[in-house]
C-alpha positions as CSV (number, residue, x, y, z in Angstrom):
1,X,-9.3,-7.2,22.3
2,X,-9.9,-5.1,19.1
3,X,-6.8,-5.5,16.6
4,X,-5.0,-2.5,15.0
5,X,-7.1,-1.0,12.0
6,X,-3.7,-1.1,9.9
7,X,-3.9,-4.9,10.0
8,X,-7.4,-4.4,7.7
9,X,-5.2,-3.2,4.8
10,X,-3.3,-4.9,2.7
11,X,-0.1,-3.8,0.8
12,X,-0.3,-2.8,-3.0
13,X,0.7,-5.3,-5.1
14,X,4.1,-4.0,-6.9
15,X,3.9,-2.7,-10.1
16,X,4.5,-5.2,-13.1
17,X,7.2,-5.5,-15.4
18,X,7.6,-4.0,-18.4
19,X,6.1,-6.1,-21.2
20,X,8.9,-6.4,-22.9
21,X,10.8,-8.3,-20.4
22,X,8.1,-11.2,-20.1
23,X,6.2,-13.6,-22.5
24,X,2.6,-13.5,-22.3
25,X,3.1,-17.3,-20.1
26,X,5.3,-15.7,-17.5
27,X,2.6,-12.6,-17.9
28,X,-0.7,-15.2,-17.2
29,X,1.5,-16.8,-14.2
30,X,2.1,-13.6,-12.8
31,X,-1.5,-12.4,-13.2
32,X,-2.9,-15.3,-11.2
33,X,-0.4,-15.3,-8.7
34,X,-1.6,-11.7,-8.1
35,X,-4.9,-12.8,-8.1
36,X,-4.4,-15.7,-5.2
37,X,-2.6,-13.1,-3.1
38,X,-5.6,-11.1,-3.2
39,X,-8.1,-14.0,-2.6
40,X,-6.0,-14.5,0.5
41,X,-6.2,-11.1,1.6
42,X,-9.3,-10.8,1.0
43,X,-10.2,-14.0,3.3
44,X,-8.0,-12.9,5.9
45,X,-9.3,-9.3,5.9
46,X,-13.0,-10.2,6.4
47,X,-12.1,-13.0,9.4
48,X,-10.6,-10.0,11.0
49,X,-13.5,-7.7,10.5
50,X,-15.6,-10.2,12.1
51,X,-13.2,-10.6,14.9
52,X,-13.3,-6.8,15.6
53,X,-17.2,-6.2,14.8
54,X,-17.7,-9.3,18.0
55,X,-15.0,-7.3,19.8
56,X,-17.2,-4.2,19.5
57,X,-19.9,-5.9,20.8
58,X,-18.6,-7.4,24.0
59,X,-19.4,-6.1,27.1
């Protein structure tokens, strides 16, 4: 079974705040929270590339 290309994509992460509405600690928490979403893209993305490359390869 080969899974939709669309599910190899992930979302844009929204734009951030103006700097004036956060201190530079809400600014760092946001930043890495960003930065574990992506992480967990990431992960997720490349198990489904494998999935589909095998999936490509089956008889």
């Amino acid at each position: 079974m080969r899974l939709p290309d669309a599910l190899l994509v992930c979302a844009p992460a929204p734009a951030l705040p103006s700097p004036g509405q956060l201190t530079q600690g809400a600014i760092a928490e946001l930043l890495l929270a960003y930065d574990a979403a992506h992480a967990d893209c990431a992960a997720r993305l490349t198990a489904v590339r494998r999935l589909n490359a095998g999936a490509e390869q089956a008889p």
